[in-house]
N, CA, C and O atoms as a MOPAC input file, in Angstrom:
PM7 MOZYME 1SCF
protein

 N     15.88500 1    27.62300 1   101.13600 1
 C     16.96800 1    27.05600 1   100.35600 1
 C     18.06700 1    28.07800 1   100.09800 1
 O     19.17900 1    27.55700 1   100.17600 1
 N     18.08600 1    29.29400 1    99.83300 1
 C     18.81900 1    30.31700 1    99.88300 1
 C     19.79600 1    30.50700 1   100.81000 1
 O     20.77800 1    31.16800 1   100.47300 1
 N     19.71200 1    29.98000 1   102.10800 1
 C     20.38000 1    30.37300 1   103.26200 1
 C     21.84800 1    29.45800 1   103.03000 1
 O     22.94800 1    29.82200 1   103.44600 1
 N     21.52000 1    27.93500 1   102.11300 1
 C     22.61000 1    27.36000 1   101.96000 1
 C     23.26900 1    28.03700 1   101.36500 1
 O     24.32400 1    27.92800 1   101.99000 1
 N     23.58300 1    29.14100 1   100.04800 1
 C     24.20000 1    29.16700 1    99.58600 1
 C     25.43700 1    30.24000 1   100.20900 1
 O     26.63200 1    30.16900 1    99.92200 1
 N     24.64600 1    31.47200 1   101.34600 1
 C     26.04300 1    32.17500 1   101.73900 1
 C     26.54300 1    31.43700 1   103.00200 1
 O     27.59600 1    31.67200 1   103.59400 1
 N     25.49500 1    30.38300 1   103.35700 1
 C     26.21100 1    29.11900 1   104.48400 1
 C     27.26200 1    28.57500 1   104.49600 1
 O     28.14700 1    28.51000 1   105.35000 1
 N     27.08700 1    27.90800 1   102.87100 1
 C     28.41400 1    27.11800 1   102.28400 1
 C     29.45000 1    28.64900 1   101.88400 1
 O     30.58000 1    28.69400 1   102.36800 1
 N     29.14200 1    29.37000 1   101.33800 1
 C     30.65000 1    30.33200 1   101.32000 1
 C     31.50200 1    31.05700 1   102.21600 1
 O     32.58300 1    31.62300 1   102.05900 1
 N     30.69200 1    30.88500 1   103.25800 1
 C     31.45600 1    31.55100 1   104.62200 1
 C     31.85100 1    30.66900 1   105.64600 1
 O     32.85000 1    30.69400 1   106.36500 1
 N     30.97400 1    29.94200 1   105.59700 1
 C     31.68700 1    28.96600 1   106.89100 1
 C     32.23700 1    27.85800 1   106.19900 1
 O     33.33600 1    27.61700 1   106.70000 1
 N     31.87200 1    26.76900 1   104.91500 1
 C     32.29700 1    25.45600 1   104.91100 1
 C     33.37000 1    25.75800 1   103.67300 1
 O     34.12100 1    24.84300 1   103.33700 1
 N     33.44000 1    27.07800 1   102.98100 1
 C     34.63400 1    27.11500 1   102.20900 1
 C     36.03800 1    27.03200 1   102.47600 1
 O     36.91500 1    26.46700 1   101.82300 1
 N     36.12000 1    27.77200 1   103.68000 1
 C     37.21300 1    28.23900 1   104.76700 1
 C     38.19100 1    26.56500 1   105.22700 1
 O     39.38100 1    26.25700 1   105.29300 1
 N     36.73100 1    25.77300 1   105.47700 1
 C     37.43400 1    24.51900 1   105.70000 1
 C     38.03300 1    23.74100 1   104.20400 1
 O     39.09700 1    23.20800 1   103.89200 1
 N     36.90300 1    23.97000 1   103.60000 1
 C     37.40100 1    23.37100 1   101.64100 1
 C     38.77300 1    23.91900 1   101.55800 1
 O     39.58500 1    23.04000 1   101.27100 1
 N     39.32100 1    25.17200 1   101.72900 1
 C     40.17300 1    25.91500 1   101.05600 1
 C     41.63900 1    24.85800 1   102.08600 1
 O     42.79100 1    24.60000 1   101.73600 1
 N     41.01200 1    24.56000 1   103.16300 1
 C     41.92800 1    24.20700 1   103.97900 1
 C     42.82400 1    22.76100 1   103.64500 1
 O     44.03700 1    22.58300 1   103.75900 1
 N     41.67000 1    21.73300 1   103.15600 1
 C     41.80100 1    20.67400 1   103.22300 1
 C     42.43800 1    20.66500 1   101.53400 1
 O     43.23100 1    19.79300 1   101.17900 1
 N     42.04300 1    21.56900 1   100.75900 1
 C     42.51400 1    21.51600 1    99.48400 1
 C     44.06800 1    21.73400 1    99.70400 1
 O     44.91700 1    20.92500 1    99.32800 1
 N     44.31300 1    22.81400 1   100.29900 1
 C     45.64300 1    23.08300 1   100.80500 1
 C     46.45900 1    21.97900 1   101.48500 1
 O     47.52200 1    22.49200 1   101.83600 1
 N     46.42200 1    20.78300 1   101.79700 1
 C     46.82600 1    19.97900 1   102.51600 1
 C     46.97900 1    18.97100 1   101.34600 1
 O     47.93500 1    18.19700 1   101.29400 1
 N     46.01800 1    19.01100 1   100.42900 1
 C     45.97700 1    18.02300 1    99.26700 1
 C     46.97400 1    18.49100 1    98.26800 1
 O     47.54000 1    17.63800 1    97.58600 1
 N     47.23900 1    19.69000 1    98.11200 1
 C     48.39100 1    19.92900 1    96.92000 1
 C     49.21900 1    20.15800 1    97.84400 1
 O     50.30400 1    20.32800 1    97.28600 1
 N     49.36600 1    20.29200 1    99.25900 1
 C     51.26000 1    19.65100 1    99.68500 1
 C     51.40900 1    18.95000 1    99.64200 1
 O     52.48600 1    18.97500 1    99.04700 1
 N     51.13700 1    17.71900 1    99.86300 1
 C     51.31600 1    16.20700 1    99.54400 1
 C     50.95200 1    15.19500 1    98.02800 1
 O     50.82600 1    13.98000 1    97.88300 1
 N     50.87900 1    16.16800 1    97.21400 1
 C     51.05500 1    15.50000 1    95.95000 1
 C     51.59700 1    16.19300 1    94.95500 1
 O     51.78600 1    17.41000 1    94.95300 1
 N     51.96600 1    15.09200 1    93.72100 1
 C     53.24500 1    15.95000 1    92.57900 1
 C     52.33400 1    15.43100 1    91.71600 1
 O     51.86600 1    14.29400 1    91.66200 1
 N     52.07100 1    16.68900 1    90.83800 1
 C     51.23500 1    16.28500 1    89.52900 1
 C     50.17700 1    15.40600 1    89.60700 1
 O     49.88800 1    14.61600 1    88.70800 1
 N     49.30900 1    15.57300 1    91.15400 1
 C     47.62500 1    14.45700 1    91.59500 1
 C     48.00100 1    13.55500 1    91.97100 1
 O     47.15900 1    12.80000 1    92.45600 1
 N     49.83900 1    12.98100 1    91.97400 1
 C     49.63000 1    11.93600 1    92.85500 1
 C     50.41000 1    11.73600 1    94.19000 1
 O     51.57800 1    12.12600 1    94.18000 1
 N     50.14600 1    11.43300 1    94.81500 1
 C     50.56000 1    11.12800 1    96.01500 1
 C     51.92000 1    11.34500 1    95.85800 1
 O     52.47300 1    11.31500 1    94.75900 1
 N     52.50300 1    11.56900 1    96.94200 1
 C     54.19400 1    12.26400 1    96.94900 1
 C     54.88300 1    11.35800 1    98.56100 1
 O     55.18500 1    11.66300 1    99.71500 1
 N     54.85100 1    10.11000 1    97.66900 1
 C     55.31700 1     9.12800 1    99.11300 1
 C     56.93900 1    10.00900 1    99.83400 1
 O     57.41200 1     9.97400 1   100.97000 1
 N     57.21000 1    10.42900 1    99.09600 1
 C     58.74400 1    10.75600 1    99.65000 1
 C     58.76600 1    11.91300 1   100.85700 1
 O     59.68000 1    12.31500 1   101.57700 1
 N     57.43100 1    12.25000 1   100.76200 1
 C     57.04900 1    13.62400 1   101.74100 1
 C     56.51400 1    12.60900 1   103.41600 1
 O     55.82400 1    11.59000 1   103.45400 1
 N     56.88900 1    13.06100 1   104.11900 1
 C     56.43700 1    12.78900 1   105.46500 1
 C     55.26000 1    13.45200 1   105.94600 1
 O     55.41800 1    14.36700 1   106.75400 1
 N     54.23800 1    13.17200 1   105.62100 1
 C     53.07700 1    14.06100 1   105.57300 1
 C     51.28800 1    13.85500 1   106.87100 1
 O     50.14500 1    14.29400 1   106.99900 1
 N     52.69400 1    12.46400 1   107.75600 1
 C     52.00600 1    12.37100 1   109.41200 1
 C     51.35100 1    13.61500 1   110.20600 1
 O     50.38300 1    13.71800 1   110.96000 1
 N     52.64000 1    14.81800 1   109.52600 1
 C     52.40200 1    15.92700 1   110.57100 1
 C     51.19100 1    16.48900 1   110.55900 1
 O     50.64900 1    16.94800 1   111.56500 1
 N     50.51800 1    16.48100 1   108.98400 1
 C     49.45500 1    16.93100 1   108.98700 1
 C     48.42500 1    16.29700 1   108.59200 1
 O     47.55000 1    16.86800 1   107.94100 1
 N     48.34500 1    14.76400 1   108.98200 1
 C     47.39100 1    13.98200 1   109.47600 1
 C     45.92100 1    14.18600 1   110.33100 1
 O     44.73100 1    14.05300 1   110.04800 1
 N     46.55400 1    14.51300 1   111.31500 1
 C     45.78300 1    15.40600 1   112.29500 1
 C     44.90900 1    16.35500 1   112.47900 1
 O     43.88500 1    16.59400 1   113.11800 1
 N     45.97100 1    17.04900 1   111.36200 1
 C     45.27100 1    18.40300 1   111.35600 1
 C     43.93100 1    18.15700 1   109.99900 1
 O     42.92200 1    18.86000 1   109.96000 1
 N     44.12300 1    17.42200 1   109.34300 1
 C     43.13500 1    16.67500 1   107.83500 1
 C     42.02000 1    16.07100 1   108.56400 1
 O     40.85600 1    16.27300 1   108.21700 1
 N     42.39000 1    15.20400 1   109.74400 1
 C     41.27200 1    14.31600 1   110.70500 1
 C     40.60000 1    15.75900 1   111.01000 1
 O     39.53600 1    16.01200 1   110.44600 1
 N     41.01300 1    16.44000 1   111.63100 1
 C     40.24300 1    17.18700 1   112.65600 1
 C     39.71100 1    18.08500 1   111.64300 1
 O     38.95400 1    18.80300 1   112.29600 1
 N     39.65200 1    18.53500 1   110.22500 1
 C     39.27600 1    19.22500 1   109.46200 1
 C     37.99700 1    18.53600 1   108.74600 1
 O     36.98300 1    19.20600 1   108.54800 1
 N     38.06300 1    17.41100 1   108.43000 1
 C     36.90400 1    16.93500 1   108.48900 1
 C     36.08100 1    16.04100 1   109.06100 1
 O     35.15300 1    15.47900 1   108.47900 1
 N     36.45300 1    15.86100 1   110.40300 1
 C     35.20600 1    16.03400 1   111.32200 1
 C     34.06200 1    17.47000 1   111.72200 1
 O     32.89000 1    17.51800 1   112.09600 1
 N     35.36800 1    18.77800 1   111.33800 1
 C     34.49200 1    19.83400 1   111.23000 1
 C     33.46200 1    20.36400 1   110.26200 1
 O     32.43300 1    21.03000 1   110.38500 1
 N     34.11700 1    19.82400 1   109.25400 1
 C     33.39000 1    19.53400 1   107.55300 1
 C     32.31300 1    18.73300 1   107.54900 1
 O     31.32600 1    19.02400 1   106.87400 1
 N     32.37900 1    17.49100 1   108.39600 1
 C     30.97000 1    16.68400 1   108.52000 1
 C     29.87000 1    17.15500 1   109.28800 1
 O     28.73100 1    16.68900 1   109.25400 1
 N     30.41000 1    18.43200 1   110.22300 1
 C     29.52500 1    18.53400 1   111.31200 1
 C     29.00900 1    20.07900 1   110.43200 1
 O     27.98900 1    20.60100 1   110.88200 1
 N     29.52400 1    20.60800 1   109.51900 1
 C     29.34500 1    21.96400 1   109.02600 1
 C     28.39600 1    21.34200 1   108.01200 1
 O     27.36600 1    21.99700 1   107.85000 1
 N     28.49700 1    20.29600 1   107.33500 1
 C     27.65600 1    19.70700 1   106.54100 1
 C     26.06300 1    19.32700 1   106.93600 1
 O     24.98300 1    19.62500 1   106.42500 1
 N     26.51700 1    18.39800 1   108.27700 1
 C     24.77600 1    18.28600 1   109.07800 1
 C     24.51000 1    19.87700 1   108.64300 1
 O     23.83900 1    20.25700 1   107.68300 1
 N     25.13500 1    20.60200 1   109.49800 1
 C     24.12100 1    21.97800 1   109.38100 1
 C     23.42100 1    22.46900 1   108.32300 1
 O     22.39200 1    23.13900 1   108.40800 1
 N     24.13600 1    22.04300 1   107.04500 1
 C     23.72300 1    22.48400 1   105.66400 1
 C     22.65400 1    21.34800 1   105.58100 1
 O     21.69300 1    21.66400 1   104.87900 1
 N     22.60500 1    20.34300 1   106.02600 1
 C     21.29100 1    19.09200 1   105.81100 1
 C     20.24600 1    20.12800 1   106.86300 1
 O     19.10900 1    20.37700 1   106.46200 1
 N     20.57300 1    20.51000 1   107.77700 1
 C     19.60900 1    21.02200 1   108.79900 1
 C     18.08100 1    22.37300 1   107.94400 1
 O     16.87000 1    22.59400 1   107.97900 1
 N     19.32500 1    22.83800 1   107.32700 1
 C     18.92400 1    24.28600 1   106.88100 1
 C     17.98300 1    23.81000 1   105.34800 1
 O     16.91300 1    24.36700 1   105.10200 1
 N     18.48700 1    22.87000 1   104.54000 1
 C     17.85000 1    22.08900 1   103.75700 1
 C     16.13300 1    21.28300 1   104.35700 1
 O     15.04000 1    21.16500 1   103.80200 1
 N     16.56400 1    20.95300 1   105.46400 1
 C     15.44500 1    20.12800 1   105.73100 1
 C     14.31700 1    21.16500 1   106.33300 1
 O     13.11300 1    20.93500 1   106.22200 1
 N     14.72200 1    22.05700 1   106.83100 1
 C     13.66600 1    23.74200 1   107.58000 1
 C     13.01800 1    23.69600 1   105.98200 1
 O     11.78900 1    23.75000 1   105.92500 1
 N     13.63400 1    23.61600 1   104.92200 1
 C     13.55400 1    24.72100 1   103.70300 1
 C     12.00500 1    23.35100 1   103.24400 1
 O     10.85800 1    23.71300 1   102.98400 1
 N     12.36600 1    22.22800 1   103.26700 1
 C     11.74800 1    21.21300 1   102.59600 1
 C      9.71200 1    21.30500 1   103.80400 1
 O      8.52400 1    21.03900 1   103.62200 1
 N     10.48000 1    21.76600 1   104.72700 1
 C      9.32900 1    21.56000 1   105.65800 1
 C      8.15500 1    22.59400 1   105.48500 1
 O      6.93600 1    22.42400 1   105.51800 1
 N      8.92400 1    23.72700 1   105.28800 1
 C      8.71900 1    25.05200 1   105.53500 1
 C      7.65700 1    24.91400 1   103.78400 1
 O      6.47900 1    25.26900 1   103.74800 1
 N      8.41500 1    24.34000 1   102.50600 1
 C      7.76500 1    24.19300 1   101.37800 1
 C      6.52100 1    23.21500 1   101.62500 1
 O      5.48700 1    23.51900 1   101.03100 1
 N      6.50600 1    22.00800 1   102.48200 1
 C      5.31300 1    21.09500 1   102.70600 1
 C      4.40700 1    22.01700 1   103.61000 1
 O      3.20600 1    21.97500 1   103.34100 1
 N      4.71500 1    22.66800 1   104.42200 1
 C      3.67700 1    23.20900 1   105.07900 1
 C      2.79800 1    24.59200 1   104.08400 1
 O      1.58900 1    24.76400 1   103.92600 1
 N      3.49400 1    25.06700 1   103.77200 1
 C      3.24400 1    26.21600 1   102.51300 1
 C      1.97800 1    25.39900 1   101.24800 1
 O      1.04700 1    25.99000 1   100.70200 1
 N      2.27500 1    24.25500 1   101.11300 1
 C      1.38100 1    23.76900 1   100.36400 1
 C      0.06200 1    22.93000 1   100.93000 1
 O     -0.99600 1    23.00100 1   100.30600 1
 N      0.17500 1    22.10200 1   102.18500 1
 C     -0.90500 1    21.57300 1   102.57500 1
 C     -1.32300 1    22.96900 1   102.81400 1
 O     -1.81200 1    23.56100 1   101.85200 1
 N     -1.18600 1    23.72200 1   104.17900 1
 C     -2.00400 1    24.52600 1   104.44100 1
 C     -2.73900 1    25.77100 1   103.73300 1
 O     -1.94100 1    26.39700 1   103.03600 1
 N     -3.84700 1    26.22300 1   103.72300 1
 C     -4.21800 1    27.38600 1   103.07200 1
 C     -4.12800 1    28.46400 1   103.19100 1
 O     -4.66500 1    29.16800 1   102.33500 1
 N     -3.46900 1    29.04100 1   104.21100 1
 C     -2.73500 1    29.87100 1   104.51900 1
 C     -1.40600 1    30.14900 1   105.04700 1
 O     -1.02400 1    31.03600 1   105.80900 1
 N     -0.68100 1    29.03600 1   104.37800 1
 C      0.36300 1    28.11300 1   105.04800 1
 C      1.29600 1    29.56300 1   104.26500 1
 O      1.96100 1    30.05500 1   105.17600 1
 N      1.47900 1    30.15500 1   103.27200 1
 C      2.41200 1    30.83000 1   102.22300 1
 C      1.88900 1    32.05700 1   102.88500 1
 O      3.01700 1    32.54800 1   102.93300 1
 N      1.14800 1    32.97600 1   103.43800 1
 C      0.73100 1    33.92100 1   103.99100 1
 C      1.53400 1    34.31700 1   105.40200 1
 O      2.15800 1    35.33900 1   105.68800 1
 N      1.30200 1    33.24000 1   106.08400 1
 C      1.48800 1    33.18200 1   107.43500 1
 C      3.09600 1    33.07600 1   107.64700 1
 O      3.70900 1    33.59800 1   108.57800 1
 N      3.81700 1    32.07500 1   106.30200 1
 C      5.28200 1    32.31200 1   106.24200 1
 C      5.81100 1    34.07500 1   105.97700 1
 O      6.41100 1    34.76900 1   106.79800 1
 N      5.47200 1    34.38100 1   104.91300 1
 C      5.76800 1    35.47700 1   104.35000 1
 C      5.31900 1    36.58000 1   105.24000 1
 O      5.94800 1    37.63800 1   105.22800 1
 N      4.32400 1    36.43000 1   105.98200 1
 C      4.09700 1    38.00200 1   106.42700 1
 C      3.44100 1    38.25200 1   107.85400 1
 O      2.71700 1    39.11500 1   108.35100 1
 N      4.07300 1    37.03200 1   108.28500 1
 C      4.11400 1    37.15100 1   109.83700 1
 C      4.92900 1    36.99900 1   110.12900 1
 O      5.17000 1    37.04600 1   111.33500 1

């Protein structure tokens, strides 16, 4: 479970910081800023989070090792041994 947390600060912040950035050019005081032409960076918002969804699986990925890795640790009897020190 640990691995998510410098996961999410190095790789999926970079995109957060991005998409946040795209969200306060196109709005005045949280709301939407119709008067702005803001097509141009349409694109670039699509393609930011499709990378965000796919950076996310990974964080489900690394979650689900962690959940497995805890079920096996408990059925087996040497399941917490064999993690730790092999």
């Amino acid at each position: 479970m640990f691995l998510t947390i410098p996961y999410t600060a190095l790789v999926i912040q970079s995109v957060d910081n991005k998409l946040f950035e795209i969200r306060h050019n196109n709005t005045v005081n949280g709301k939407s800023n119709s008067m702005k032409d803001s097509k141009s960076e349409d694109g670039e918002a699509d393609s930011l989070l499709k990378r965000w969804n796919l950076l996310h699986a990974g964080r489900t990925v690394l979650g689900l090792g962690a959940l497995l890795t805890t079920v096996y640790g408990i059925v087996s009897d040497s399941g917490v041994r064999f993690i730790i020190f092999k």
